[in-house]
C-alpha positions in Angstrom: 33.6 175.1 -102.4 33.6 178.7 -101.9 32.2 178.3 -98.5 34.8 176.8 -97.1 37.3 179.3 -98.0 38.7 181.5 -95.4 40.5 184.9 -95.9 43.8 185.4 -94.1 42.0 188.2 -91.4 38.8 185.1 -91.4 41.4 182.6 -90.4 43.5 184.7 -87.7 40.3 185.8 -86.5 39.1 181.9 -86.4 42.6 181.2 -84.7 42.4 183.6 -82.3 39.7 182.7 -80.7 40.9 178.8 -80.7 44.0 179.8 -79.0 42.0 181.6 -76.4 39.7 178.8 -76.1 42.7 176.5 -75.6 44.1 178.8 -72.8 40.9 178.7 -71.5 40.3 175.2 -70.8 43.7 174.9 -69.7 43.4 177.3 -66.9 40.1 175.7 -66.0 42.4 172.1 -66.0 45.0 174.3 -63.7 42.3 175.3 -61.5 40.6 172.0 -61.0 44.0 170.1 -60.4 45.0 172.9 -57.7 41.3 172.5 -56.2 42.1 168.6 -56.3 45.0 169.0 -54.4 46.1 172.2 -53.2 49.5 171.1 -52.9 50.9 170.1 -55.9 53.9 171.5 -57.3 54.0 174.1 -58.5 56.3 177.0 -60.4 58.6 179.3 -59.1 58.9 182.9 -59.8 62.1 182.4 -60.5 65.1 180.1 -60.9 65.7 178.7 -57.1 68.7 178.2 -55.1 67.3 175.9 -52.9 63.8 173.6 -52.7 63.4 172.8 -49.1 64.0 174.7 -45.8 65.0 173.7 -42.3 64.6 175.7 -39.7 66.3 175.4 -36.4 64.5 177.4 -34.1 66.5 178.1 -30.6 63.7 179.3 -28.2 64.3 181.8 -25.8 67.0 184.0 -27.5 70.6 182.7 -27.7 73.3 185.0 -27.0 74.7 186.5 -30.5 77.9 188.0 -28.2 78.6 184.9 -26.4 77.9 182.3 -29.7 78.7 184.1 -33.3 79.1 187.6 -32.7 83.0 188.2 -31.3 83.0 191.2 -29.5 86.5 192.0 -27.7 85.8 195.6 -26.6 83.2 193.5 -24.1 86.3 191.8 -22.8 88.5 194.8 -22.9 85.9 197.1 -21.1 83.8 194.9 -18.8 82.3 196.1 -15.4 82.0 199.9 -17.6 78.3 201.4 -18.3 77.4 201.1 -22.1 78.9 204.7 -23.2 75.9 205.2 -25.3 72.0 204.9 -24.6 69.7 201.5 -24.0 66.5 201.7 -26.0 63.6 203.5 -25.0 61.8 200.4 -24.4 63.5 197.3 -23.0 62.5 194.3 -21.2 63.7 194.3 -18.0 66.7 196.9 -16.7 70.1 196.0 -17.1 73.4 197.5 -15.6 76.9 197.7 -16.9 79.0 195.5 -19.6 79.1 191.7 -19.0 82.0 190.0 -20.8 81.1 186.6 -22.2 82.2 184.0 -20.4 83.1 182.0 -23.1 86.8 182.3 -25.3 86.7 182.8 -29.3 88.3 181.0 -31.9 89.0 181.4 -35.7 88.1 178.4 -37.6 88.0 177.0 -41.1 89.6 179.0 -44.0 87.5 181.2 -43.6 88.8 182.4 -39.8 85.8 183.5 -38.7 85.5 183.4 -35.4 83.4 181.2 -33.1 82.7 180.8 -29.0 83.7 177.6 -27.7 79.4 176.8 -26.9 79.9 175.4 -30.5 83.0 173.5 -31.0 81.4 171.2 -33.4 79.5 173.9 -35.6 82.7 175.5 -35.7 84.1 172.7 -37.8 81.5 173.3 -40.1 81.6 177.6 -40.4 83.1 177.4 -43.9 79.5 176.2 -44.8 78.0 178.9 -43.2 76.5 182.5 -43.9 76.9 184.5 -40.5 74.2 187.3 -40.4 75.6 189.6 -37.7 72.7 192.1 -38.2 69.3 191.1 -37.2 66.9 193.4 -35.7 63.5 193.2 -35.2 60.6 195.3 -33.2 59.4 193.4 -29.9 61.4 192.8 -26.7 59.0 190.2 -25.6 58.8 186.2 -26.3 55.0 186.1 -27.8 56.0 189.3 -30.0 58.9 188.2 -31.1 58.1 184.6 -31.2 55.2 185.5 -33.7 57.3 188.3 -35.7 59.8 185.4 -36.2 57.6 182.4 -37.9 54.6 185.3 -39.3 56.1 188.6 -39.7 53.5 190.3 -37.4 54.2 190.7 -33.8 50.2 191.6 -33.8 47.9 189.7 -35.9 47.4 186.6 -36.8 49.1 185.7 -39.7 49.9 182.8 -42.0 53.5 181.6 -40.8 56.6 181.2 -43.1 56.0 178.0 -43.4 52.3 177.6 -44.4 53.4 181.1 -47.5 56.7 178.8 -48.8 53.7 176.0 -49.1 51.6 178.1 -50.3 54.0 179.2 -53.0 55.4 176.0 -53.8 53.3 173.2 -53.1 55.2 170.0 -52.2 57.4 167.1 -53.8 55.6 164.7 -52.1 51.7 163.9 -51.9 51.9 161.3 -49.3 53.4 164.1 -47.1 52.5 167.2 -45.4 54.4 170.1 -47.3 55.1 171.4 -43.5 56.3 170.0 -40.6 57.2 171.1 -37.4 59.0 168.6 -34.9 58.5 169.3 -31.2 57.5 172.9 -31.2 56.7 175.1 -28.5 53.2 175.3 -27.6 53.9 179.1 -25.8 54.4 182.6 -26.9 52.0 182.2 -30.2 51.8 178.5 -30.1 49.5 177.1 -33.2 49.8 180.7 -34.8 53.7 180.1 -35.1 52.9 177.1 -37.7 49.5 178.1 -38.4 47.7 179.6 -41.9 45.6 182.0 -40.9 43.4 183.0 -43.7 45.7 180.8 -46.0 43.8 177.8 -47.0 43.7 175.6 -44.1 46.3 172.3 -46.7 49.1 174.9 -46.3 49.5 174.8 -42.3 52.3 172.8 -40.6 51.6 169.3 -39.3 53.1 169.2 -35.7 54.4 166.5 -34.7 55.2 165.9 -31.0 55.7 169.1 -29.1 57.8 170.6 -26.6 56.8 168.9 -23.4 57.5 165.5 -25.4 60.6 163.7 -25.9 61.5 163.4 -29.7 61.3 159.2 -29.3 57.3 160.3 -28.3 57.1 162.5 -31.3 55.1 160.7 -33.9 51.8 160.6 -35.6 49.1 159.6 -33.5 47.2 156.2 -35.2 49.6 156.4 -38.0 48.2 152.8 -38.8 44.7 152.2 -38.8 44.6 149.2 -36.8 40.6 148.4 -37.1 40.3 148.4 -40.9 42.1 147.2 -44.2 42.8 149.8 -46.5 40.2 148.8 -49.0 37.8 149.6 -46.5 39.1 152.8 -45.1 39.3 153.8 -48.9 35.5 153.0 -49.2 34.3 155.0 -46.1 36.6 158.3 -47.5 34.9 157.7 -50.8 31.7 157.9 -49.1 32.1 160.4 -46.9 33.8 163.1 -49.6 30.6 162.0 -51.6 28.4 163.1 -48.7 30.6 166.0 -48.4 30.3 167.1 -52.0 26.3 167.1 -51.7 26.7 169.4 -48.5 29.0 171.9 -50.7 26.5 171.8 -53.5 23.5 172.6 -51.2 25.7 175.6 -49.0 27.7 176.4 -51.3 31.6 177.0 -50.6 33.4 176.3 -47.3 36.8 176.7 -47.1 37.0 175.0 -44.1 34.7 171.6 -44.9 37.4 171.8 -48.0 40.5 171.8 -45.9 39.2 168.5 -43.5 38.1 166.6 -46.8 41.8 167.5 -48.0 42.9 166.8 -44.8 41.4 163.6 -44.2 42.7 162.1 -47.8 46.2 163.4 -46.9 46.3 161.3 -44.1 45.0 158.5 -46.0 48.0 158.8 -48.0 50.2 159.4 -45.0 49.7 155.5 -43.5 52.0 154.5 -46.3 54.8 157.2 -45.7 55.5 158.2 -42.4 55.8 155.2 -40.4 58.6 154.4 -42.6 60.3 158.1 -42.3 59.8 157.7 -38.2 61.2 154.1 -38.0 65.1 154.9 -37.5 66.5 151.0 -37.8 67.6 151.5 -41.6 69.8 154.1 -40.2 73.4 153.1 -39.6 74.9 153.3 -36.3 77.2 155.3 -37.8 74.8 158.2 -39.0 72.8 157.7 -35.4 76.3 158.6 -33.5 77.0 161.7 -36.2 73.9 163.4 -35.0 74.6 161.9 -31.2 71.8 159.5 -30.6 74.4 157.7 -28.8 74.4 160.2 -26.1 71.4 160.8 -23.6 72.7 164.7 -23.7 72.3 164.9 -27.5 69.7 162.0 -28.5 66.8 164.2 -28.4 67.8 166.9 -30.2 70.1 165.0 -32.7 66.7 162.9 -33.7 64.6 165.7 -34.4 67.4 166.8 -36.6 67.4 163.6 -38.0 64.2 163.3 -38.9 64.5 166.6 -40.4 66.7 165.3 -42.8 64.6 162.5 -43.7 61.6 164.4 -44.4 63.5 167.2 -46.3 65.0 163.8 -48.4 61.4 163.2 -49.2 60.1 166.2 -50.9 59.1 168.5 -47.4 59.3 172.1 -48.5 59.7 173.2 -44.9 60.9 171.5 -41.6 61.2 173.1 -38.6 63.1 171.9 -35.7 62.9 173.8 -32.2 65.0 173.4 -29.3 62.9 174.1 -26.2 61.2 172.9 -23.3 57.9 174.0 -22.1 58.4 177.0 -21.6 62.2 179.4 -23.0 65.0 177.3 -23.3 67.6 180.2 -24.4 66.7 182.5 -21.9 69.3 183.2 -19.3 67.8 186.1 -17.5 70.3 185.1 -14.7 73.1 182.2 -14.7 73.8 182.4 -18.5 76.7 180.6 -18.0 74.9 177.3 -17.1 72.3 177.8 -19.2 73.7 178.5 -22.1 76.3 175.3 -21.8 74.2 172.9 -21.2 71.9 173.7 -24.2 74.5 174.4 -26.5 76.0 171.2 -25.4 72.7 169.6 -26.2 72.2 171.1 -29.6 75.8 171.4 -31.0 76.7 168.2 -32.3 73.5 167.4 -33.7 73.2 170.3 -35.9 76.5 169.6 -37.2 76.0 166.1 -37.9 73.3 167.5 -40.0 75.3 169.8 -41.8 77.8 167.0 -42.7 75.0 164.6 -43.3 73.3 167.0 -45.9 76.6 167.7 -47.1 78.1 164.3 -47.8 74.4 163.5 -49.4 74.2 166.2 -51.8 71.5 167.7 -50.2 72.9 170.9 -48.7 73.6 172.3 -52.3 69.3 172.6 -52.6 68.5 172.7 -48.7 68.3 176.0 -47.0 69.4 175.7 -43.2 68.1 178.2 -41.3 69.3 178.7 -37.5 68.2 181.1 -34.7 66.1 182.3 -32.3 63.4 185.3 -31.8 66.1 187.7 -30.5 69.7 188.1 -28.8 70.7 189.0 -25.8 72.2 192.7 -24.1 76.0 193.1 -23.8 74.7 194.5 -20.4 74.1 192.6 -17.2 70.9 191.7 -16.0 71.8 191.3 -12.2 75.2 190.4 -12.3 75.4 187.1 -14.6 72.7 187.1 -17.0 71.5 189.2 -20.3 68.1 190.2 -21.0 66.4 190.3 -24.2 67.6 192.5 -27.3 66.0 193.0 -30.8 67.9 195.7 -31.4 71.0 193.5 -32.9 71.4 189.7 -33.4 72.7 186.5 -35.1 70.9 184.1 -37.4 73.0 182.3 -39.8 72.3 180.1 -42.9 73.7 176.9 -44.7 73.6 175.6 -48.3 70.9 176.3 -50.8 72.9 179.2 -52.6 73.8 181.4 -49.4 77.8 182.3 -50.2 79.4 180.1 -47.7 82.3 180.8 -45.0 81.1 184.9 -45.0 80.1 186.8 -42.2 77.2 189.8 -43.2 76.7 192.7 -41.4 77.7 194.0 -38.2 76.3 195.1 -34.5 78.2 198.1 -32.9 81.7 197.2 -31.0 79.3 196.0 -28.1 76.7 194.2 -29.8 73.9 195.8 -28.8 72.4 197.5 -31.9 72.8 196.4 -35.3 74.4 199.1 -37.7 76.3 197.6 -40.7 73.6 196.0 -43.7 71.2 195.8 -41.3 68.8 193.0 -41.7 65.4 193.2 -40.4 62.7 190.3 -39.9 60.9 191.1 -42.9 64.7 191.5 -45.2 65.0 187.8 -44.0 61.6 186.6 -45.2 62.6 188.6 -48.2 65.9 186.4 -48.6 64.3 183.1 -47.6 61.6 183.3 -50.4 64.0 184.8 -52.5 66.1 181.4 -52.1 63.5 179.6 -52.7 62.4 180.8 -55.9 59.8 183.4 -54.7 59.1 187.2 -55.1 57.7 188.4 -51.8 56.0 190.9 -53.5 54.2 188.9 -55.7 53.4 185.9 -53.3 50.3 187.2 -52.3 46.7 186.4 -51.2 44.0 188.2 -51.2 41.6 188.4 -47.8 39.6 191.1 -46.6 40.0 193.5 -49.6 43.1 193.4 -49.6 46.3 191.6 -50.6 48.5 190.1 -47.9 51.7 188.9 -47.9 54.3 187.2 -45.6 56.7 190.9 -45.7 53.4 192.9 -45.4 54.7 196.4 -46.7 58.3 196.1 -46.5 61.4 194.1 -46.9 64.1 194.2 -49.3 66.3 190.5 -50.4 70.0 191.1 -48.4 72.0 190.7 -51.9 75.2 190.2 -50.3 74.0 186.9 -48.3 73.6 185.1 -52.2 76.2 183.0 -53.5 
């Protein structure tokens, strides 16, 4: 009986290695579920503020000073020279002060003030956190473009979207945890929604693009139309068997991985998204909110409404961008037409999204996110347009635990150059991921020799933008 005694050092010894055994096999089980299915939930670094992201990406740099930036000394002093210098580098040359063309307005308890380009998103600033104090480092659209979605205006990087995957899996297996609806194929194109070295599962899933009307915006052979979906079960089963023989005799490749992933995803897909792109269980009432009623708004208000349908469904991130083939925004010359007729195409369907996530509950855990790569010079560019300026601009935010009806930050009385709590590219990654539940400096991966990570060496979370 003796044998089977154990002394009190025998036993914790004993223990100890059970308990690491235990740990043990249970990060083996971790690792094998993640390898299953790289996108499965999973936990935060912290307690989140919000669980999904939408981003409404304006292309081609709205005008901060003509939209949310209220500048009167542009008014007061128009047709003077800027009394202090341009950058050292700028895009194109610009001549003196250009007042906007547009009238101000306080709105909301909050009085903050807002151009008349946004009437309807004025009704809505109370929601809003107004950050007055952008900046970034390029002047040019495939720079700034890439800056914007990657955080390097250089290399190809994994984009916002593809690291908040990454981070955070998705609510949703049927779904990609990344979509982007009608982007811009220019200025960085794929790399804007692309993973780079991230595993190839965390990338965004276009659907449609630029040069498409949103009603044409939908996945290709959604349905397969030549096989039941016993059989289209047996030939995946098959062909991951054959798959899994390959990786056995070469040995790991990451991207044979990613298209078997990919292939069961969109397996998985045939019973989701035609149902989430079919728009009839909407009520006219919600169609008119986001102004499908209206051939000037339909086709921005339905990628906004889709947005909210795959946010509803467990998407992490949705991006929605506002362009045409080539920069929507940019009003080198005639800003006043340009910049009404695409405010007047995006302005009532991004506040019937604001109201719709609001009214749903949804707004309280989604993170809307709107902007574009830059802003524009309080300076003329001939004699009624702006160019492009990094140097200050406006991006503001919605819901998921941003403190609502605030403006943060400030550019100089003109607007050209941000100077109060400035906020720079990589501080806004910071924030976002912050939001979402994320150290930046601990959301790494490691490529090369070295770890990356979406704010590479920098960035700092803009406290005073939390609620």
């Amino acid at each position: 009986m003796s044998r089977f005694m154990l002394s009190r050092r025998q036993m914790l010894q004993s223990a100890a290695v059970g308990f690491g055994n235990l740990a043990f096999s249970a990060m083996l089980a971790e690792e094998s579920s993640a390898a299953q299915n790289p996108l499965a939930p999973k936990t935060p670094h912290h307690t989140p503020r919000a669980k999904r992201i939408i981003f409404l990406f304006m292309k081609g740099g709205p005008s901060h000073i003509d939209t949310f930036d209220y500048k009167p000394a542009l008014e007061r002093d128009a047709g003077k020279p800027l009394p202090f210098a341009k950058p050292r580098v700028t895009f194109a040359p610009t001549g003196n002060l250009l007042a906007s063309p547009w009238k101000f307005k306080k709105y909301g308890e909050s009085g903050i003030e807002v151009s008349d380009l946004f009437p309807h998103v004025a009704q809505s600033v109370d929601d809003l956190c107004i950050i007055n104090s952008l900046h970034g480092t390029n002047s040019a659209h495939g720079g700034a473009l890439l800056k914007l979605h990657t955080g390097s205006d250089s290399f190809v990087r994994p984009s916002m979207g593809a690291w908040v995957n990454y981070g955070l899996g998705t609510e949703n297996e049927n779904l990609p945890g990344f979509i982007t609806i009608c982007p811009t194929l220019a200025h960085g194109g794929v790399n804007n929604w692309g993973s780079a070295f991230l595993p190839a599962p965390f990338q965004g899933t276009p659907i449609g693009n630029a040069s498409v009307p949103a009603v044409e915006a939908k996945v290709r052979h959604i349905i397969g139309r030549h096989a039941s979906t016993q059989l289209q079960r047996k030939q995946l089963d098959l062909l991951a068997e054959m798959n899994r023989e390959h990786l056995q005799a070469t040995g790991p490749n990451a991207e044979l991985e990613g298209r078997i992933q990919s292939f069961e995803l969109a397996f998985r897909m045939q019973t989701a998204m035609p149902e989430i792109q079919d728009l009839k269980s909407e009520t006219a009432e919600t169609l008119a909110l986001y102004g499908l009623d209206d051939p000037v708004t339909e086709n921005f208000g339905r990628q906004c409404l889709l947005a909210r349908r795959f946010a509803e469904r467990g998407v992490r991130f949705v991006q929605v961008t506002h362009s045409d083939a080539f920069v929507q925004w940019d009003q080198h010359s005639d800003l006043q037409k340009g910049h009404e007729k695409n405010a007047r195409e995006v302005d009532k369907p991004i506040a019937g999204l604001l109201k719709d996530l609001k009214r749903r509950g949804l707004l309280q855990d989604t993170l809307v996110l709107w902007g574009g790569e830059f802003g524009r010079t309080p300076t003329a560019q001939g004699n009624n347009g702006r160019d492009h300026n990094p140097e200050g601009f406006t991006m503001w935010m919605a819901g998921g635990g941003v403190k609502a009806g605030t403006k943060y930050g400030a550019t100089d009385e003109y607007g050209y150059y941000a100077l109060e709590n400035k906020v720079h590219i990589h501080d806004l990654h910071a924030t976002l991921l912050h939001l979402m539940g994320l150290d930046h400096e601990r959301l790494t991966y490691r490529y090369a020799g070295r770890d990356f990570r979406l704010t590479d060496i920098a960035g700092r979370v803009a406290e005073g933008v939390l609620g």
